[in-house]
N, CA, C and O atoms as a MOPAC input file, in Angstrom:
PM7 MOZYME 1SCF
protein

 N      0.86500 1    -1.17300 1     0.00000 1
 C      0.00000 1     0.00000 1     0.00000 1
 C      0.90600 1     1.23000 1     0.00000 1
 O      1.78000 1     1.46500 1     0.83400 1
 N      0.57600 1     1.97900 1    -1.05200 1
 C      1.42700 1     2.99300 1    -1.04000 1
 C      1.17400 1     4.55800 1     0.05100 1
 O     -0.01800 1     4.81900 1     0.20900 1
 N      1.62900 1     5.00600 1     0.37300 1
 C      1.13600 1     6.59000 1     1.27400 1
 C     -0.13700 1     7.03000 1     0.85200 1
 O     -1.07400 1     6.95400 1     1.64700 1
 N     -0.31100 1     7.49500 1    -0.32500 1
 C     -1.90700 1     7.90100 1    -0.48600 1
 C     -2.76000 1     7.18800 1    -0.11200 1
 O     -3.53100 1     7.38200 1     0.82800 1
 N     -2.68500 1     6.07900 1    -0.98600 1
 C     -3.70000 1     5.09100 1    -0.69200 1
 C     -3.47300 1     5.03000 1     0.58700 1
 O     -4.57200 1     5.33000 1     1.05500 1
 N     -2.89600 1     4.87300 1     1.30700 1
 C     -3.21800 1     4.64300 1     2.90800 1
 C     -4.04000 1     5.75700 1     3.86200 1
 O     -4.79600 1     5.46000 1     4.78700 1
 N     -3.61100 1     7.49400 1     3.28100 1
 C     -3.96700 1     7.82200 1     3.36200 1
 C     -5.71300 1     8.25200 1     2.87100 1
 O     -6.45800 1     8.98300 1     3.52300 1
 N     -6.02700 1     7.60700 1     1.64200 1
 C     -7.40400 1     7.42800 1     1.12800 1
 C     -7.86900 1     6.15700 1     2.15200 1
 O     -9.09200 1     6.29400 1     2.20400 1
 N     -7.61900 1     5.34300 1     2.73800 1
 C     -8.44000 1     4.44000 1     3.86500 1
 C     -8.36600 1     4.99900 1     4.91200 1
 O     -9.29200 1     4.48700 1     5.54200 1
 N     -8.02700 1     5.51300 1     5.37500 1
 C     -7.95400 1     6.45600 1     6.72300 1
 C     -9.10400 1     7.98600 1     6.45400 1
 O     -9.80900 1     8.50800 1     7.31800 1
 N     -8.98200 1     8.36100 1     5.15500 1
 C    -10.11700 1     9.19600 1     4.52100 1
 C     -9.30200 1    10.51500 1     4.90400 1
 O     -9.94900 1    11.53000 1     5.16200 1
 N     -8.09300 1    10.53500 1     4.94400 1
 C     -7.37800 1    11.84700 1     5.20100 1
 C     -6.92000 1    12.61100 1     4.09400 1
 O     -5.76500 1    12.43400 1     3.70600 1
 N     -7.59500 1    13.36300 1     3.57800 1
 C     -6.86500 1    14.54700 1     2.07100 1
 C     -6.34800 1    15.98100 1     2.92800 1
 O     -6.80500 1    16.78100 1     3.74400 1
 N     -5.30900 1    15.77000 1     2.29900 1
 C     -4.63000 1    17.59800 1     2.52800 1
 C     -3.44100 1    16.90600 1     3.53900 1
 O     -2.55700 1    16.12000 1     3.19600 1
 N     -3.66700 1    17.36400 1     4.66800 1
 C     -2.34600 1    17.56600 1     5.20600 1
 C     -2.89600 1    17.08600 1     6.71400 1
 O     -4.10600 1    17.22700 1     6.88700 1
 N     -2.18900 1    16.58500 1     7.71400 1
 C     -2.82400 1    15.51100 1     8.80800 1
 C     -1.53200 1    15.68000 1     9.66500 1
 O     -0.41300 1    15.54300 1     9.17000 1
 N     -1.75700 1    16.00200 1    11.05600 1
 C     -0.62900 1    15.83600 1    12.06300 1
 C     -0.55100 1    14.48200 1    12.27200 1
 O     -1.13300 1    13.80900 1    11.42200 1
 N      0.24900 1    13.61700 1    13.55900 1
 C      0.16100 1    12.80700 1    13.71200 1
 C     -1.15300 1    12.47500 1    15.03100 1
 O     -1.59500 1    11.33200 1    15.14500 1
 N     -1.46500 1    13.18300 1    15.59400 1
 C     -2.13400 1    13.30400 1    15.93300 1
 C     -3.27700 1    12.83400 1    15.27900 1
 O     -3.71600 1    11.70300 1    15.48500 1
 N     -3.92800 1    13.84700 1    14.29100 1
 C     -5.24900 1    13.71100 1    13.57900 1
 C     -4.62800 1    12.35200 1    13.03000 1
 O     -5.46000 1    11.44900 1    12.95100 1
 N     -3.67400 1    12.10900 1    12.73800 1
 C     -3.79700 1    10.37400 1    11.89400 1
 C     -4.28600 1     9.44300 1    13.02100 1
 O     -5.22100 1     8.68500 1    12.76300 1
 N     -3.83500 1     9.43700 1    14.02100 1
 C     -4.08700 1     8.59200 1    15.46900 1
 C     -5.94200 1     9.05100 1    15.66700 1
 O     -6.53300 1     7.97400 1    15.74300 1
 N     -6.58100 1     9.78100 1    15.72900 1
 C     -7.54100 1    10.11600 1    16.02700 1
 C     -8.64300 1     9.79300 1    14.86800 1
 O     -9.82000 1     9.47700 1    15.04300 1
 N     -7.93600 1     9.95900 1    13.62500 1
 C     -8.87300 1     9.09700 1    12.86500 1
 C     -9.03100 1     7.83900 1    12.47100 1
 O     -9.93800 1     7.39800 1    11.76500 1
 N     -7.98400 1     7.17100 1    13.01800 1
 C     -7.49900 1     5.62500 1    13.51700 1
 C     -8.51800 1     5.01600 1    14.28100 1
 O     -9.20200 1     4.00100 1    14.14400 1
 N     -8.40500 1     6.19300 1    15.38400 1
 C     -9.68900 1     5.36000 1    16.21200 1
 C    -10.97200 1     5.33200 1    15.80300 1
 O    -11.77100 1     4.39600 1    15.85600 1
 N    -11.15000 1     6.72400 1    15.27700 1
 C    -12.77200 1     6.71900 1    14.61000 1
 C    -12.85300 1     5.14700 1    14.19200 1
 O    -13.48700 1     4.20000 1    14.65800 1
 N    -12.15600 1     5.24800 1    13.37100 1
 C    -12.42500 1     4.24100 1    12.01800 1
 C    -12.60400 1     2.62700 1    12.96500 1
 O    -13.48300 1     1.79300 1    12.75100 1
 N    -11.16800 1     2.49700 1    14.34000 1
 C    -11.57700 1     1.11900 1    14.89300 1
 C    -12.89400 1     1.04300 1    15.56300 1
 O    -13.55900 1     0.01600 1    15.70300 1
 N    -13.19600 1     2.19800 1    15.95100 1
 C    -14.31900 1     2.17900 1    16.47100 1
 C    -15.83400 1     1.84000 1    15.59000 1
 O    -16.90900 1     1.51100 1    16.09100 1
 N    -15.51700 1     2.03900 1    14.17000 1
 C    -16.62500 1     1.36200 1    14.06000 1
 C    -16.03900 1    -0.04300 1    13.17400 1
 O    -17.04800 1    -0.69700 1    12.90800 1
 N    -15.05400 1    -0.61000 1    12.73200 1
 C    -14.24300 1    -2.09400 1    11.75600 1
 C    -13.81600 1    -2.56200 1    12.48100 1
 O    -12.80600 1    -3.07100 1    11.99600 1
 N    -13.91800 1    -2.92300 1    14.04900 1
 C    -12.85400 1    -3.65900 1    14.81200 1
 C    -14.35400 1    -4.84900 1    14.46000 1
 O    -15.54600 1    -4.74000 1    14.17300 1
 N    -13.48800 1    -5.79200 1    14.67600 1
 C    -14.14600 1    -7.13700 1    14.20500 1
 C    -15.15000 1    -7.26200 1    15.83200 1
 O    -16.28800 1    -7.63900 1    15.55300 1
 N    -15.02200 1    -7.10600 1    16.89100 1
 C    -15.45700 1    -7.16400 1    17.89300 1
 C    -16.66300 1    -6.02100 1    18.59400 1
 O    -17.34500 1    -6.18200 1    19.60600 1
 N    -16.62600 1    -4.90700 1    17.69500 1
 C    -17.86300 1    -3.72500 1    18.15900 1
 C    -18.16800 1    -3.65900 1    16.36200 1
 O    -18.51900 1    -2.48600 1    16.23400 1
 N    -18.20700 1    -4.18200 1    15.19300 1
 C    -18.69400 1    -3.73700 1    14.18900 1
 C    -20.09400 1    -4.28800 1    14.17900 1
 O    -20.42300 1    -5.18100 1    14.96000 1
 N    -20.74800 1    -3.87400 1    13.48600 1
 C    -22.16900 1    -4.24000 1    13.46600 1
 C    -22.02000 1    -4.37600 1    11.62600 1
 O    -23.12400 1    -4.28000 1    11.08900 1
 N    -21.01700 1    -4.54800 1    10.78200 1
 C    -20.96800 1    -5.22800 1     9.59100 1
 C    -20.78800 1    -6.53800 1     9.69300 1
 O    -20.94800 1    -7.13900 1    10.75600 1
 N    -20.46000 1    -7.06100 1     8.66000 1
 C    -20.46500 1    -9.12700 1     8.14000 1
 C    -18.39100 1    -8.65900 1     8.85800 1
 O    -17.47400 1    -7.87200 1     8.62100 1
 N    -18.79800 1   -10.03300 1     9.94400 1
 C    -17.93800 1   -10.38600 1    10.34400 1
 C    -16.31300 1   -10.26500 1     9.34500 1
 O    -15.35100 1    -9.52700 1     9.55800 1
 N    -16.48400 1   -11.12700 1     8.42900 1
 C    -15.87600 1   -10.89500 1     7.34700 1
 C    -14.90400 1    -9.87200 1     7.01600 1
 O    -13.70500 1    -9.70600 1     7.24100 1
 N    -16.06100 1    -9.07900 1     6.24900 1
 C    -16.11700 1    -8.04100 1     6.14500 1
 C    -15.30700 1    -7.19500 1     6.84500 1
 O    -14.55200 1    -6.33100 1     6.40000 1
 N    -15.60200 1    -7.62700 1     8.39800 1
 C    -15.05200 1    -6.30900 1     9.54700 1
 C    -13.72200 1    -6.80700 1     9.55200 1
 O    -13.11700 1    -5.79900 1     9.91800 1
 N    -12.83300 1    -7.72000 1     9.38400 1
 C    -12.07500 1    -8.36500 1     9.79500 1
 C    -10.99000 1    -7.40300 1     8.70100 1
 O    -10.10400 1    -6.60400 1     9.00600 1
 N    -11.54600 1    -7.92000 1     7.14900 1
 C    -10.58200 1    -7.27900 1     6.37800 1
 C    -10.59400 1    -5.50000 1     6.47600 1
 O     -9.54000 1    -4.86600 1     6.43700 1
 N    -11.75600 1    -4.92900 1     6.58700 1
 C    -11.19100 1    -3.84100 1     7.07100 1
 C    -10.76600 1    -3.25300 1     8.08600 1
 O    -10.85300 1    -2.03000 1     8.19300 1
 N    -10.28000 1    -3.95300 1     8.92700 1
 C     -9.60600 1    -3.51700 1    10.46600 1
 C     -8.35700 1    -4.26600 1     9.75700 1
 O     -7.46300 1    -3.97600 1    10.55300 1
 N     -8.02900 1    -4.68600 1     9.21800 1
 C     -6.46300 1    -5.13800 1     8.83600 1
 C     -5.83000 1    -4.30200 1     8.39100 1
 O     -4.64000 1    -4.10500 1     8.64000 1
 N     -7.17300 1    -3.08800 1     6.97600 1
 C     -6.40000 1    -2.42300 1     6.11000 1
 C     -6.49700 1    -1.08000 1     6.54700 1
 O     -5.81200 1    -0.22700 1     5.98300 1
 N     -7.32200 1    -0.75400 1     7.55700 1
 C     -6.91000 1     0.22700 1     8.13600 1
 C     -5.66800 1     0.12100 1     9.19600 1
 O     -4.68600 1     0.84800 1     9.04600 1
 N     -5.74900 1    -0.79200 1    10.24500 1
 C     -4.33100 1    -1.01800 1    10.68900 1
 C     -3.46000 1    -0.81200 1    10.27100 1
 O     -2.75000 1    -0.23000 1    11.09100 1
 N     -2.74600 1    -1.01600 1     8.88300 1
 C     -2.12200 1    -1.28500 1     7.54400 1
 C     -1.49400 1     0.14900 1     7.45400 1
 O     -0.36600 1     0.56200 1     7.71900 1
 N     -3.03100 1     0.97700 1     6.81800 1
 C     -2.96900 1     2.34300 1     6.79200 1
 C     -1.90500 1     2.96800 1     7.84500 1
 O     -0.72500 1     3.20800 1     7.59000 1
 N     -2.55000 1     3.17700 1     9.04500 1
 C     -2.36700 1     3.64900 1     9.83600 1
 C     -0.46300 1     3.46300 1    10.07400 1
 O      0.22900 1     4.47700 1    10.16700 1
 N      0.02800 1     2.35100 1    10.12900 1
 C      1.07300 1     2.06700 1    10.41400 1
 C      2.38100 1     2.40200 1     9.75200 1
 O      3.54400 1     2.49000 1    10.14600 1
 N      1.44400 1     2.63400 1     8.00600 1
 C      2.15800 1     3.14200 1     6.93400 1
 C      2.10300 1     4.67600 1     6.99200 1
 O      3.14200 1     5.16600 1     6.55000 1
 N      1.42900 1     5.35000 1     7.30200 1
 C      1.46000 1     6.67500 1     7.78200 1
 C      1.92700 1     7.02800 1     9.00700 1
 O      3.04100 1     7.48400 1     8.74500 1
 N      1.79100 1     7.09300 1    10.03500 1
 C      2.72700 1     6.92100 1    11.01700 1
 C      4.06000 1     6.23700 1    10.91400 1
 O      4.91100 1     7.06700 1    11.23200 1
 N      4.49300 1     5.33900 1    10.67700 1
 C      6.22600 1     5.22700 1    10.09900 1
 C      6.33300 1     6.18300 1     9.00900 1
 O      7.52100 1     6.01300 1     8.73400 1
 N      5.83900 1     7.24700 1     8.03400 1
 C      5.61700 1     8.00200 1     7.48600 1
 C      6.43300 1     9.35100 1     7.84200 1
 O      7.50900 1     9.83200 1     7.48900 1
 N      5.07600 1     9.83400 1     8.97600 1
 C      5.28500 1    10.93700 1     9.94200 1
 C      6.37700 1    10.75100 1    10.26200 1
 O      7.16100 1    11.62700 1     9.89400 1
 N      6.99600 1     9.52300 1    11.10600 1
 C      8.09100 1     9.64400 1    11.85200 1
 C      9.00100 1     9.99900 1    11.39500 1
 O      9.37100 1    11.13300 1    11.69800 1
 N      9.87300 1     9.13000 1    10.35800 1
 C     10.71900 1     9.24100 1     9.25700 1
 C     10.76000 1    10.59700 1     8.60800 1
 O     11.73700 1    10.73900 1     7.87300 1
 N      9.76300 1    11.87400 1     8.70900 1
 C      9.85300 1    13.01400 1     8.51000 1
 C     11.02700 1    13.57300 1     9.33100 1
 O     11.21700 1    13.53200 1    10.54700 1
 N     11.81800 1    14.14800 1     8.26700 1
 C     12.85700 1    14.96100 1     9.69300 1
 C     12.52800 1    16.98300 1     9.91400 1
 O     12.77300 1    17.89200 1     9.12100 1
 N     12.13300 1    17.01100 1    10.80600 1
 C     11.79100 1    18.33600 1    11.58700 1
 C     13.09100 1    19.38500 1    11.38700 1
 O     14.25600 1    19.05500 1    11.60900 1
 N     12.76300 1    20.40700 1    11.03100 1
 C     13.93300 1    21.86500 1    11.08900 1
 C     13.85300 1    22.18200 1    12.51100 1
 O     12.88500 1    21.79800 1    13.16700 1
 N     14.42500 1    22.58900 1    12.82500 1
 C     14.70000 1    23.35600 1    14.44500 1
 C     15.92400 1    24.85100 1    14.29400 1
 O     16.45200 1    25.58500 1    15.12900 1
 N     15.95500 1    24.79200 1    13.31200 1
 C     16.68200 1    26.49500 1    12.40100 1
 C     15.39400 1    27.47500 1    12.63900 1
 O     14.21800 1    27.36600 1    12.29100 1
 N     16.11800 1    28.50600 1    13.39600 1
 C     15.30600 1    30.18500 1    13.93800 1
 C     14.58500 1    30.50100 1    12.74200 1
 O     13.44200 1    30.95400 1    12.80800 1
 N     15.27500 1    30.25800 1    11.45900 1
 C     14.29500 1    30.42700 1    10.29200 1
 C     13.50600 1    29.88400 1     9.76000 1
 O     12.82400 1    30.36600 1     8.85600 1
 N     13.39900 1    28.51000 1    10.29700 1
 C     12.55400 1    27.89300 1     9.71300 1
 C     11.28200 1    27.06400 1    10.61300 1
 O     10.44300 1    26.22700 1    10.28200 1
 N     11.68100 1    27.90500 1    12.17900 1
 C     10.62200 1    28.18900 1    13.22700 1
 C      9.80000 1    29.14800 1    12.88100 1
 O      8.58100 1    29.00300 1    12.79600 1
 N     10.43200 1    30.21200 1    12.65600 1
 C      9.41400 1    31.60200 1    12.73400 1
 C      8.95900 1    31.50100 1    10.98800 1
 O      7.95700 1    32.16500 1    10.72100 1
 N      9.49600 1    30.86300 1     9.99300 1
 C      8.69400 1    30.77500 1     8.98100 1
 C      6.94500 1    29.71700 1     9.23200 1
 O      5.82500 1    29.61200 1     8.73200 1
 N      7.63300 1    29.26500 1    10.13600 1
 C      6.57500 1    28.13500 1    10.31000 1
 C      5.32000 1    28.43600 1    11.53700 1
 O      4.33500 1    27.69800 1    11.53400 1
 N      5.39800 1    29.20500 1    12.24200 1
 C      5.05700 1    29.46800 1    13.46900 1
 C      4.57500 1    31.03400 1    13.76500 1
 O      3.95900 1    31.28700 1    14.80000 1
 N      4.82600 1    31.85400 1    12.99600 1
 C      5.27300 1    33.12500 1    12.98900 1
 C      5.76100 1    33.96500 1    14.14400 1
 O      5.46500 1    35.12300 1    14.43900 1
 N      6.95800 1    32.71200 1    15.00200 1
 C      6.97200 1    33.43400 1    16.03400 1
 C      8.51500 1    33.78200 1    16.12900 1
 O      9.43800 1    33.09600 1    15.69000 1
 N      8.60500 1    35.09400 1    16.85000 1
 C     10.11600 1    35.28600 1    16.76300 1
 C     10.92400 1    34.70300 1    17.82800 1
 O     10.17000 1    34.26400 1    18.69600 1
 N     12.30800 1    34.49700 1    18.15000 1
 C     12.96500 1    34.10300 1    18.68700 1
 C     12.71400 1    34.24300 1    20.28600 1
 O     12.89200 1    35.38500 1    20.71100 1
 N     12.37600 1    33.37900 1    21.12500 1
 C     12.12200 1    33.47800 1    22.74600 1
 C     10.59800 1    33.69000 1    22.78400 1
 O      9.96500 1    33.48700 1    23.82000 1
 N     10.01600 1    34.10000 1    21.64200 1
 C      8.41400 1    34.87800 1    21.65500 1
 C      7.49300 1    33.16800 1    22.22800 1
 O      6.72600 1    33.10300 1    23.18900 1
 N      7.87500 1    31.99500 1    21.31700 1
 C      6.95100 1    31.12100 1    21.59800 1
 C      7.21500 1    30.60000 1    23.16700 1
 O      6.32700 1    29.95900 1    23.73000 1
 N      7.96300 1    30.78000 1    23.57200 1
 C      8.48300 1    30.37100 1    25.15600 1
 C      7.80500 1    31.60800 1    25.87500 1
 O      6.98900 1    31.34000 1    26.75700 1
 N      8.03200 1    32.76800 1    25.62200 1
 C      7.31100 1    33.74200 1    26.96900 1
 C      5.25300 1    33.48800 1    26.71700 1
 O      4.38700 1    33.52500 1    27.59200 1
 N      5.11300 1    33.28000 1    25.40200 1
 C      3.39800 1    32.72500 1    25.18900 1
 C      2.98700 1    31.75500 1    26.22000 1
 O      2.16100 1    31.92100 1    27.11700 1
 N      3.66900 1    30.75900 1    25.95800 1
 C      2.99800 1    29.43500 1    26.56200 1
 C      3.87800 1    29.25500 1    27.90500 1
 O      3.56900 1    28.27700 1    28.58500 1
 N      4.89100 1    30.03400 1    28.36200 1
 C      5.50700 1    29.90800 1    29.71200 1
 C      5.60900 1    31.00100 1    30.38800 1
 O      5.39600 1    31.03000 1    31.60000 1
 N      5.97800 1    32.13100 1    29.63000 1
 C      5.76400 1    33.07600 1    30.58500 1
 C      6.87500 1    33.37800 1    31.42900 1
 O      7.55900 1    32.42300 1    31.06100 1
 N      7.44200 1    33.83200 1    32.09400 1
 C      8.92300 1    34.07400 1    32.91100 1
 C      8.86200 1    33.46900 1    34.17900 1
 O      9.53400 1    33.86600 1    35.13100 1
 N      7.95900 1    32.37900 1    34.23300 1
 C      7.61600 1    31.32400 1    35.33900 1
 C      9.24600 1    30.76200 1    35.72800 1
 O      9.93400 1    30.11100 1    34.94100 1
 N      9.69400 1    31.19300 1    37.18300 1
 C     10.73500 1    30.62300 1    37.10900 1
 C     11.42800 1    29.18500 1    37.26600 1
 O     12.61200 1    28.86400 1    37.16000 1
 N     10.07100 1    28.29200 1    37.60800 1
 C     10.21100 1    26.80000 1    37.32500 1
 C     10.82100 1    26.53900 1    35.96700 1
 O     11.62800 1    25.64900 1    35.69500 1
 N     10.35700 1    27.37100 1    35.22500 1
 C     10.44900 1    26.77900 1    33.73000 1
 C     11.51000 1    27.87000 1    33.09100 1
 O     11.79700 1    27.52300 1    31.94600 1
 N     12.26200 1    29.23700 1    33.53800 1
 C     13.03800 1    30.12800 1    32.89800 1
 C     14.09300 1    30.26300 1    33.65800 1
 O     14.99800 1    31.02900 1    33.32600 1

């Protein structure tokens, strides 16, 4: 199964954190797990495999992404300037500064 397609069983178009891939993972076991589906046994079995499938191929995906951590290519991404995203979400708390 290639990335799209994995991503077309998971029903994810555009762009997906890892997060939202995990969260639509569950949607999906929640209703193809062979044990809570209310489809043909069957049925539920092969699609809880190929979403599993999915899922595993996108996530080793994500991971294998390698992340910038360059000032420029934070604040291109974030629009935040240097120390700005640390005083937002921390603040000059001196546990944490």
């Amino acid at each position: 199964m290639t990335i799209p397609e994995a991503a077309k069983v998971l029903g994810i178009t555009g762009t997906a954190s890892l997060n939202g891939i995990h969260a639509r993972f569950q949607e999906l076991v929640k209703v193809w797990h062979p044990d809570v589906s209310q489809h043909d046994p069957d049925l539920s079995h092969i699609m809880f495999i190929r979403i599993k499938d999915a899922y595993d191929i996108l996530v080793e995906y994500g991971m294998n992404y390698k992340l910038s951590f360059r000032a420029e290519d934070i604040r291109k991404d974030t629009d935040y300037e240097s120390g700005e995203f640390w005083m937002n979400h921390f603040g000059d708390d001196p546990i944490w500064g």
